[in-house]
C-alpha positions in Angstrom: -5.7 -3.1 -8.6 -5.5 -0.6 -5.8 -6.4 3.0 -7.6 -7.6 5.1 -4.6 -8.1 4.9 -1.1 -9.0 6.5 2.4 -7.7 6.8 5.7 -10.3 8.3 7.7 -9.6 6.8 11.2 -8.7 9.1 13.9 -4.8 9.3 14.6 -4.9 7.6 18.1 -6.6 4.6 16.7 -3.5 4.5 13.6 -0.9 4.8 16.2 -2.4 1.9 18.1 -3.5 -0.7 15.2 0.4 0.5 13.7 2.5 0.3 17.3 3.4 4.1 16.3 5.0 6.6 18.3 3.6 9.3 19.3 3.2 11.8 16.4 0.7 14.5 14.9 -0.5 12.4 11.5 -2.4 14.5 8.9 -6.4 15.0 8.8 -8.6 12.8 7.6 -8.6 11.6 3.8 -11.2 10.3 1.9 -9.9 10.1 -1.3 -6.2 9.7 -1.8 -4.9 9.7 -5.4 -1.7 8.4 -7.2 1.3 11.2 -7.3 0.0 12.4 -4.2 1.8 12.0 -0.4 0.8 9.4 1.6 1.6 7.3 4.6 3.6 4.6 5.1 4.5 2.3 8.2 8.5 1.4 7.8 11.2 0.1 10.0 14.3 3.0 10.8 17.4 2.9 11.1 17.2 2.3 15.2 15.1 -1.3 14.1 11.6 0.7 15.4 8.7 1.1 13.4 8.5 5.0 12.5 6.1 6.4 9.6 7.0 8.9 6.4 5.3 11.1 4.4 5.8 9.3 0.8 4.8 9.8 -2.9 2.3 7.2 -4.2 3.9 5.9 -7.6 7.4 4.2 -7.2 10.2 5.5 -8.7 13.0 2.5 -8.8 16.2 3.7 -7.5 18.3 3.2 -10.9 15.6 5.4 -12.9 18.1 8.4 -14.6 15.0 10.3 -15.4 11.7 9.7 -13.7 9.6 11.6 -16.3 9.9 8.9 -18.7 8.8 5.9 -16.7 5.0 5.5 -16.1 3.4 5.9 -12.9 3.8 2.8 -11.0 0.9 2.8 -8.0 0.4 -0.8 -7.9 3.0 -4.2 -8.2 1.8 -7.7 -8.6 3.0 -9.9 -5.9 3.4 -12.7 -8.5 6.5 -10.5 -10.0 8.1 -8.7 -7.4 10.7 -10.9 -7.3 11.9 -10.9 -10.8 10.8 -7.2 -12.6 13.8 -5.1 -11.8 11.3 -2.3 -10.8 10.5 -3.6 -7.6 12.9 -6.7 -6.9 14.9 -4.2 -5.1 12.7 -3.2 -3.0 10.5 -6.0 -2.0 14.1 -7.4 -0.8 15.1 -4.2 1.1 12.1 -2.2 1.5 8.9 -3.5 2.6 6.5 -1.0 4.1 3.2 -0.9 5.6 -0.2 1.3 3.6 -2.4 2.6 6.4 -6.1 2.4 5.0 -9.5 2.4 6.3 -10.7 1.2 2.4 -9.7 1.5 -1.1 -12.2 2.0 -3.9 -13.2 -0.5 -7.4 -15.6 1.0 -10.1 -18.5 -1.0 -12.1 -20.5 0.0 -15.1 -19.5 1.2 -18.3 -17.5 4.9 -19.0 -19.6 7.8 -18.0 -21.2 6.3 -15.7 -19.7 4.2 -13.5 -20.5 3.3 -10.1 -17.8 3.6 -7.2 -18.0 1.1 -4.5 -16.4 1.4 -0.9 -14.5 -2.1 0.5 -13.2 -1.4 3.7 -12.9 -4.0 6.9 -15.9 -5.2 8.7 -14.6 -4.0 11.9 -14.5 -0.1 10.1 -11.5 0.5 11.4 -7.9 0.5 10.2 -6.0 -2.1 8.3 -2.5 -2.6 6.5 -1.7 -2.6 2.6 2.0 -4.7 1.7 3.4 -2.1 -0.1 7.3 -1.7 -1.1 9.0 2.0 -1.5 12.3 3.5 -2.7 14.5 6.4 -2.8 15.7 8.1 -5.3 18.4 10.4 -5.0 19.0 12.7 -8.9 22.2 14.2 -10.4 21.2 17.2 -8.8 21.1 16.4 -5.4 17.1 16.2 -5.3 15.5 13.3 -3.2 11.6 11.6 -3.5 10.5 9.1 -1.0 7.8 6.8 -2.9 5.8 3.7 -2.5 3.9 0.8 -4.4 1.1 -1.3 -3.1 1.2 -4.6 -3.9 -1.7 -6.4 -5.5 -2.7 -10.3 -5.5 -6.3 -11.9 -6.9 -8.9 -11.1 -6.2 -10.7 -13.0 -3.5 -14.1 -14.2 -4.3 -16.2 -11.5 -2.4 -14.8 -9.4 -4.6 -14.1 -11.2 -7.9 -17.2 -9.5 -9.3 -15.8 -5.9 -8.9 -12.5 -6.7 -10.1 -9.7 -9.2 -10.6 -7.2 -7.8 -7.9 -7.4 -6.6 -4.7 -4.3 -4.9 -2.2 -2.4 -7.2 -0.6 -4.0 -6.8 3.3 -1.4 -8.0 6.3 -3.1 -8.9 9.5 -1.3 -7.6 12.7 0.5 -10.7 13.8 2.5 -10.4 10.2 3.7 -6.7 10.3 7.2 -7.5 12.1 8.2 -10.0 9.9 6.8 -7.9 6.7 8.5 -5.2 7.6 12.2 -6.9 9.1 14.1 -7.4 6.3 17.1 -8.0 7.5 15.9 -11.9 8.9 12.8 -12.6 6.7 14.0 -13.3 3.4 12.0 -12.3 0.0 10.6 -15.9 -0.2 9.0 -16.1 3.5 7.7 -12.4 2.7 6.0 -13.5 -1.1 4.5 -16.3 1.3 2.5 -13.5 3.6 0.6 -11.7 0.3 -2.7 -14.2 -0.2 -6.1 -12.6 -1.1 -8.0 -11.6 1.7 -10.3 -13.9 3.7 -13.7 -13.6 1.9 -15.4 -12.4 5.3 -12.8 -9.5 6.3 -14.2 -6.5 4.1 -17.5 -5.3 3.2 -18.6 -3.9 0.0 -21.0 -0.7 -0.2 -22.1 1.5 -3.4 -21.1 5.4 -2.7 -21.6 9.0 -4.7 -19.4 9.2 -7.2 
């Protein structure tokens, strides 16, 4: 499960590690919650990568009223292909989740303990993630997003039993091309993480 996260890397080093243009990205975050805007990493309509401003917690682009489907932050790669929530969009509209780490809780209620797992490097990486957009009755748009979820791997087993789906580099233009790569070839790319790419570390709550 993928419940909050941080991008905390300076926007010169997201531009580079995402092949960005150039463009003013928001401040620092070290803490970013569900319903909230985010970033996202996406191919446009000219075939170049371009980012958006997006609400965390995917709305499915048949939804007739969004206030009665729960919040859906997370989708398990195992079922993207077949829940109609997301089979859409893991055809159609595969994105990219800037990060620097994403947070898992231990202990029991009241007083659990947050831990930080972020890459070794401490610098960027990439969440899969899928998004839609949903146009109502009344004209009004929302841009949102998913991130997609797989087992954990066994570094982090002990915090939890699923971790963000993390793309390397040499996978982002196929993730993100749907046109040529097809859903299967894509389901293929989201694997747990190797157990020595991120490192674990207790913070404040």
């Amino acid at each position: 499960m993928c419940s909050r996260y941080n991008l905390t890397s300076p926007a010169e080093a997201v531009r580079a590690y995402f092949d960005l243009p150039e463009t003013d990205l928001f401040p620092p975050r070290y803490n970013i919650a569900p319903t909230q805007p985010v970033l996202i990493v996406r191919r446009g309509h000219s075939g170049a990568r371009e980012w958006r401003l997006v609400r965390w917690g995917l709305i499915p682009s048949w939804a007739k009223d969004p206030t009665k489907l729960p919040t859906m932050i997370n989708a398990r790669a195992e079922t993207l292909a077949e829940k109609p929530s997301f089979r859409g969009a893991i055809r159609h509209k595969r994105c990219l989740v800037p990060a620097d780490g994403f947070y898992e809780w231990t202990g029991k209620a009241g007083a659990k303990q947050p831990h930080l797992i972020r890459p070794r490097t401490n610098g960027p990486m990439a969440m899969a993630g899928i998004y839609e957009e949903w146009l109502g009755a009344d004209g009004s748009e929302i841009d949102t997003m998913a991130i997609i979820t797989v087992p954990a791997n066994g570094a982090l087993s002990r915090l939890h039993d699923r971790m963000p789906a993390i793309l390397p580099p040499e996978c982002f233009e196929d993730w993100l091309d749907c046109r040529r790569v097809d859903v299967a070839t894509a389901l293929e790319m989201l694997v747990p993480a190797p157990d020595d790419l991120l490192h674990v570390t207790e913070v404040s709550r």
